[in-house]
PLY file of the C-alpha trace (Angstrom):
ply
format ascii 1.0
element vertex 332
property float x
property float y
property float z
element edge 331
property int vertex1
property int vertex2
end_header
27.51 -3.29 -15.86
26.41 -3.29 -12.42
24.59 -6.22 -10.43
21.09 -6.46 -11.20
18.49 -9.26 -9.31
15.03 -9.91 -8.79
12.32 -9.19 -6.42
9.39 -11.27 -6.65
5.76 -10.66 -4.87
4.64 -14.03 -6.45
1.16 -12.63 -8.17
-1.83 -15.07 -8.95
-2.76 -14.78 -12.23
-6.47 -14.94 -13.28
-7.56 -18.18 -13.43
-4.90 -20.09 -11.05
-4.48 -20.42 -7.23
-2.10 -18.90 -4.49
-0.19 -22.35 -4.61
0.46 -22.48 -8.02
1.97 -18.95 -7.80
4.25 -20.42 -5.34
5.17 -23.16 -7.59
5.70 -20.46 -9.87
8.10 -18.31 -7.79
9.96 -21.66 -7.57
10.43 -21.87 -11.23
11.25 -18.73 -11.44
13.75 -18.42 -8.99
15.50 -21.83 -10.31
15.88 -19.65 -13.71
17.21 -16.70 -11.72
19.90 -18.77 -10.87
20.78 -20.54 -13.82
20.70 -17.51 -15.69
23.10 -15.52 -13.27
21.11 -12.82 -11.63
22.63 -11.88 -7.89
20.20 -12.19 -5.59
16.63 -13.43 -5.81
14.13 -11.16 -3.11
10.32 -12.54 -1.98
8.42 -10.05 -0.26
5.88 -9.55 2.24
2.09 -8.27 1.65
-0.72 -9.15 4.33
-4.27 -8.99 3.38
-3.17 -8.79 -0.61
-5.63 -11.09 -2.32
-3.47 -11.39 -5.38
0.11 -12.12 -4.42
0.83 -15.07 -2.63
4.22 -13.16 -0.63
3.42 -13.16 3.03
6.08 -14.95 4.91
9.40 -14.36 3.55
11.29 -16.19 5.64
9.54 -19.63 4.91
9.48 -19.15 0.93
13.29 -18.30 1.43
13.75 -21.38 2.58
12.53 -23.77 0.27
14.34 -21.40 -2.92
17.52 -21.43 -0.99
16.96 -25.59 -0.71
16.12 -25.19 -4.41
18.75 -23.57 -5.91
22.62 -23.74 -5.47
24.04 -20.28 -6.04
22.27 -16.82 -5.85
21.32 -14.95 -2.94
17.85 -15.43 -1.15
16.62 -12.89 0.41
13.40 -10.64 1.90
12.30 -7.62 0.33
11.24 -7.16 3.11
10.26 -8.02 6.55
8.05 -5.48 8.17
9.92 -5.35 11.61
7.85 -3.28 13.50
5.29 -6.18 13.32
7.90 -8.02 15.04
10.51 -8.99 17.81
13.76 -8.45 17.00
14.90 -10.91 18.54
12.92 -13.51 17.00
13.95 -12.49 13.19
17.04 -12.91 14.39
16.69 -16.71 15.00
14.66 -16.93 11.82
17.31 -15.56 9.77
20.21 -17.24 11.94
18.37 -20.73 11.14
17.91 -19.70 7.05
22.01 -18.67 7.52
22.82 -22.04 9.19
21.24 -23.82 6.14
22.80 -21.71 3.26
25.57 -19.87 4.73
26.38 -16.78 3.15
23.44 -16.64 0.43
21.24 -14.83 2.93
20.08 -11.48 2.62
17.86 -9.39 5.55
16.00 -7.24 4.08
14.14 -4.79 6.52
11.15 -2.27 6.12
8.98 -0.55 8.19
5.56 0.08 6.53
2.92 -1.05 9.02
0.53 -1.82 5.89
-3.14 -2.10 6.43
-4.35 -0.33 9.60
-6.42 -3.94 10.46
-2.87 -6.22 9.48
-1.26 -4.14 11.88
-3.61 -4.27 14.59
-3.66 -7.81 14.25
-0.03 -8.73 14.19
-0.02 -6.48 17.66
-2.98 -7.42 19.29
-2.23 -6.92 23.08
0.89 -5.46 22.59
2.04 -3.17 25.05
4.35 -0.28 24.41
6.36 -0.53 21.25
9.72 0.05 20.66
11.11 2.53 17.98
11.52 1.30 14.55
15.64 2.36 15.61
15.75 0.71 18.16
14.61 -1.89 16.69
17.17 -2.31 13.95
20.02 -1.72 16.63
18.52 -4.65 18.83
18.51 -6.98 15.41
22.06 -6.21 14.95
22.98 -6.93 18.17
21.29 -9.80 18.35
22.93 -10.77 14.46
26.55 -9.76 15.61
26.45 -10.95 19.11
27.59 -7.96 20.19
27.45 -8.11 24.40
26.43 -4.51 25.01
26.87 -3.89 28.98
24.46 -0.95 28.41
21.57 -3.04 26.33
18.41 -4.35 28.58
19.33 -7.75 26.86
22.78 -7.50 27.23
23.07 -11.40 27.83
20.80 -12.75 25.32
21.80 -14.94 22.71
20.13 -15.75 19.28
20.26 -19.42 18.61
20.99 -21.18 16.36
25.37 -19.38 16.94
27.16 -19.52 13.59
29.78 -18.34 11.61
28.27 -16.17 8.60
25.57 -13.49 9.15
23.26 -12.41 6.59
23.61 -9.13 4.78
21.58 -6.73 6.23
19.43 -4.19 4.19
17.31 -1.07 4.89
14.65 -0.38 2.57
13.02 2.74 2.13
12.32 5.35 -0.30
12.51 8.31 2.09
15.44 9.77 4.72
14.43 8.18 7.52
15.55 4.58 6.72
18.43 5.62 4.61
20.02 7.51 8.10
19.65 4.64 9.76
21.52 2.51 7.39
23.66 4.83 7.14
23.81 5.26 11.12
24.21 1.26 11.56
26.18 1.03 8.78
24.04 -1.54 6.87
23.32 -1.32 3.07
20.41 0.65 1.69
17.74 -0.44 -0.88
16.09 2.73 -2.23
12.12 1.83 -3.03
12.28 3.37 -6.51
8.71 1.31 -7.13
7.32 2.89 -4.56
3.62 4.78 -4.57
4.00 8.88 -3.22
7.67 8.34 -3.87
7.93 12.40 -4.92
11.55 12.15 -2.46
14.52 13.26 -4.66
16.34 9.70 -4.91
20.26 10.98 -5.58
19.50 13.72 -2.56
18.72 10.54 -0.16
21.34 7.96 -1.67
24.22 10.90 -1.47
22.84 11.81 1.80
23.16 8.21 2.92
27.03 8.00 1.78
27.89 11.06 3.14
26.49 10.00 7.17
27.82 5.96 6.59
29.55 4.95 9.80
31.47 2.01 8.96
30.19 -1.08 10.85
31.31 -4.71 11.74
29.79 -6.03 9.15
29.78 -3.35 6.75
32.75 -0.84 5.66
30.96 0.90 2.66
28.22 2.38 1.27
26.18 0.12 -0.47
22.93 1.35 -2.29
20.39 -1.02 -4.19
17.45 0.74 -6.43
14.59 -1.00 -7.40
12.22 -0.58 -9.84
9.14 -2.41 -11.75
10.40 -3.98 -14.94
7.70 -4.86 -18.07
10.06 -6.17 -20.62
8.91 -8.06 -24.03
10.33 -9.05 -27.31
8.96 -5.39 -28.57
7.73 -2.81 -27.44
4.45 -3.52 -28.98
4.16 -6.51 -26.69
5.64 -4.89 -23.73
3.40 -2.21 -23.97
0.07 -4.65 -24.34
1.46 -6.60 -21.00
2.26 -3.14 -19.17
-1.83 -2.89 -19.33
-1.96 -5.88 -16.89
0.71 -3.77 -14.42
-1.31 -0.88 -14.91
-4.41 -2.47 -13.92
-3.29 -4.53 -11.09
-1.59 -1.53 -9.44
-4.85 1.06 -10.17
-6.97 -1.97 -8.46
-4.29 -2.79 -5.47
-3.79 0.59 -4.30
-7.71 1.44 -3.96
-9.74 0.36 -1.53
-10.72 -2.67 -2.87
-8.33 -5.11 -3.12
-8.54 -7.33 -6.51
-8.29 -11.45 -5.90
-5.93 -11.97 -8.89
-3.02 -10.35 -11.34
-5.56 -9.70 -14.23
-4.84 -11.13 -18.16
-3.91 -9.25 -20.79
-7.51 -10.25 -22.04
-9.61 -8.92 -19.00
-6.97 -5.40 -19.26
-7.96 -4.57 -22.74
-11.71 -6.07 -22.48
-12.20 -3.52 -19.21
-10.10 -0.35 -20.53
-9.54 2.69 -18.29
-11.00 5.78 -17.41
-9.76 9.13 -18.38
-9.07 9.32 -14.67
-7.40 6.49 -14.84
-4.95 7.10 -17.52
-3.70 10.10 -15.99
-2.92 8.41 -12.58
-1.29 5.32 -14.86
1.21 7.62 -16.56
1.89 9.03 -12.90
2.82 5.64 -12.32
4.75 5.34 -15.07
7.48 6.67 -13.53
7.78 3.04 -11.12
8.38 1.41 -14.40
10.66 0.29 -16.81
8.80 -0.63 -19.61
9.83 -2.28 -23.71
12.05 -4.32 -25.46
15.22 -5.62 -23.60
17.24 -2.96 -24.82
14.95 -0.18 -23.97
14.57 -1.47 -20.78
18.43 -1.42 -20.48
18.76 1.98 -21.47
15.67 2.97 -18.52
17.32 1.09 -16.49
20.81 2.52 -16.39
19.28 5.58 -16.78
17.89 4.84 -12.98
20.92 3.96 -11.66
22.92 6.71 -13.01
19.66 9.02 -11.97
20.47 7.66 -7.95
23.83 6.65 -8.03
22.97 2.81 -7.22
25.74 0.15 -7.09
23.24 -3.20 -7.89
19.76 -2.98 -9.64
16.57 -4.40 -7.98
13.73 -5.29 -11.06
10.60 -6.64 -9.93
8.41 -8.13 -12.63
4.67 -7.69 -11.77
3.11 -8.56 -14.84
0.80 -11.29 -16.19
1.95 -15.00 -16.93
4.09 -17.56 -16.17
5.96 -17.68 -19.72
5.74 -13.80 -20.01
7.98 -13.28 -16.76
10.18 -16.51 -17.38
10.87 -14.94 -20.84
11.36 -11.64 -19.68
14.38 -12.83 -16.99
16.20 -14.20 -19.81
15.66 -11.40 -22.22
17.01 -9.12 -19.66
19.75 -11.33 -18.92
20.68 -11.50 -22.65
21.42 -7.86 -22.86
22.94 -7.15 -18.78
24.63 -10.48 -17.59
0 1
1 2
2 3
3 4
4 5
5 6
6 7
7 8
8 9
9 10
10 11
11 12
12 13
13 14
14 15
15 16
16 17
17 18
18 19
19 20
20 21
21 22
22 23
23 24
24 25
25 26
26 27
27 28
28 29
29 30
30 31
31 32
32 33
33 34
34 35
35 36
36 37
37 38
38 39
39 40
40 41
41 42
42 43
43 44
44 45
45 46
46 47
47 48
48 49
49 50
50 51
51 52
52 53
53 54
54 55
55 56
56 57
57 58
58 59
59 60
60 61
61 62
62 63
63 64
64 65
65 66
66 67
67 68
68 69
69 70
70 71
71 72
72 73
73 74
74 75
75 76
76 77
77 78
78 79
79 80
80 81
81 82
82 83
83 84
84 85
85 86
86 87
87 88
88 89
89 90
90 91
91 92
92 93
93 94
94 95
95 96
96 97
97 98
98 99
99 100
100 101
101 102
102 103
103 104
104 105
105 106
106 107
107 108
108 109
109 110
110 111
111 112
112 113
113 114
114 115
115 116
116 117
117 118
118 119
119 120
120 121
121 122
122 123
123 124
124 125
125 126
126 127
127 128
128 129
129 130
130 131
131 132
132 133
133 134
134 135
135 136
136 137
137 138
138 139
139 140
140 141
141 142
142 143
143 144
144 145
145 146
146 147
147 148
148 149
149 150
150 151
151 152
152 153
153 154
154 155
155 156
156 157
157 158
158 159
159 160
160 161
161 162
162 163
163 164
164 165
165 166
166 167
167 168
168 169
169 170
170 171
171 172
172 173
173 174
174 175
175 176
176 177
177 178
178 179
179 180
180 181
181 182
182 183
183 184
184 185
185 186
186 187
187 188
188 189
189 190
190 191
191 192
192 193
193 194
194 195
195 196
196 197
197 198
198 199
199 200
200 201
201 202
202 203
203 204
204 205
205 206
206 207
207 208
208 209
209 210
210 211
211 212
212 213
213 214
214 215
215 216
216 217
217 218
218 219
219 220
220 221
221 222
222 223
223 224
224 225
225 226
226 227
227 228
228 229
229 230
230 231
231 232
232 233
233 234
234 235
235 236
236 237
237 238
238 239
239 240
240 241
241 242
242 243
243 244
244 245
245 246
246 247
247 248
248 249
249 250
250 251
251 252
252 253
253 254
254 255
255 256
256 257
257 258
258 259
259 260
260 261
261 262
262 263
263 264
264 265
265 266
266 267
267 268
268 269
269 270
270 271
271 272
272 273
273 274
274 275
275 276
276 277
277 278
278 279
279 280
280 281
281 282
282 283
283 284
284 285
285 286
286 287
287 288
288 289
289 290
290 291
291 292
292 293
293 294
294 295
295 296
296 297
297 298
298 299
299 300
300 301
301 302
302 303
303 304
304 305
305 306
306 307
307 308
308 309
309 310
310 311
311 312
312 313
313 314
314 315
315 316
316 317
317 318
318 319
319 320
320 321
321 322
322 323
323 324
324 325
325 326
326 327
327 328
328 329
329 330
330 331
């Protein structure tokens, strides 16, 4: 079996607060540990009422001071908001802490027209999103480039591990420059509009990997959402509060919570509605732990993936602690 882990946007469930889906994400990461999953991801949404992920970097740290084994990391940070050079330090400072349990995770949507303008407010001329990625490395690898504009520039805190570095992406873009950089690849199975053929972009990303100082092989990571349940009955009654959240999150009206199974079957959908859900369908792995074993390998057969990526957006504090240990009772 290959390496599966866990991305977590740390959704607030109807009726609690953003703090206690923190607390949560804690929890939940703790048993992610214990249990033996690789790595454990937190990602970052601005301006998304109902998930509590904004700053990766800070929940990262307090999971990697509260757990002793698996892999933190950011799923991911959305660098063209940012400096290079400052990530750098952030993740240099997590790395200090936890040395080699860090993972950088890197995208490049620019989210929310407002978020963006905000996070670049003033901003002169930007770089590429290429350039970019090459001045992190640099920056990561301390790699003195005579030609670079920085070429003297040091990120601080110096040490002796580096994170991992990871492109995320679901289209060819990212995946070149991975494969370009030579940094691993997470292809965004999850993703909305993802009509890309995944095994075109993951065997196009092998085939242009330049091996790197940090990185001699392709390495590709899928994700994917994950509804899993004791039966499928179940999992199919807690898919309605994935179905829901993601019809309400991807309109223009963002929701405040994760809904309950309760307020998903009290509201039903439209006709309309259904049809776009089983579109979506197709981001999801969804039954009984060894359905969602058999969907799951399916995926990474489907794109050729090395490691797994599940990310378990569904209702409830016990439903998502007992779906990481069903799944790890049939995969780990």
């Amino acid at each position: 079996m290959i390496p599966i882990s866990i991305l977590d946007y740390s959704p607030i469930f109807e009726g609690s607060s953003a703090r206690e889906a923190l607390l949560h994400t804690e929890e939940l990461a703790q048993l992610a540990n214990t249990l033996g999953f690789k790595r454990y991801w937190v990602a970052e949404h601005h301006h998304v009422f109902s998930v509590a992920g904004s700053t990766p970097e800070m929940l990262m740290m307090q999971l990697a001071a509260k757990t002793d084994r698996i892999r933190l990391g950011s799923g991911g940070v959305m660098l063209p908001h940012y400096s290079p050079y400052k990530v750098a330090e952030n993740f240099r400072m997590l790395e200090a802490f936890h040395p080699n349990r860090i993972d950088l995770g890197i995208g490049r949507s620019p989210g929310f027209p407002m978020v963006n303008r905000a996070l670049n407010e003033e901003r002169g001329s930007r770089l590429s999103f290429d350039q970019q990625v090459k001045d992190l490395y640099k920056y990561l690898t301390d790699d003195s480039q005579e030609d670079h504009r920085f070429s003297e520039l040091i990120a601080t805190p110096q040490v002796d591990t580096m994170p991992e570095i990871w492109l995320l992406g679901r289209g060819g873009r990212s995946s070149r420059v991975a494969a370009d950089l030579g940094a691993n690849y997470a292809f965004a199975h999850f993703a909305p509009s993802s009509k890309a053929n995944g095994r075109d972009i993951t065997d196009d990303y092998r085939q242009r990997f330049k091996a790197s100082s940090v990185q001699k092989r392709p390495y590709v990571m899928a994700s994917v959402f994950v509804v899993i349940a004791n039966t499928e009955e179940e999992a199919e009654t807690l898919a309605q509060t994935f179905d829901l959240w993601v019809l309400a999150v991807e309109s223009e009206d963002q929701p405040p919570y994760m809904p309950s199974v309760e307020t998903a079957i009290e509201r039903g959908f439209t006709s309309k509605e259904i049809e776009r859900i089983q579109e979506n369908r197709d981001r999801v792995v969804i039954g009984t732990p060894d359905q969602v074993k058999e969907g799951l390998n399916t995926l990474a057969q489907k794109v050729n993936a090395d490691e797994l990526l599940v990310i378990p957006q569904f209702y409830g504090d016990n439903n998502r602690k007992q779906a990481l240990k069903l799944l790890s009772n049939v995969w780990l």
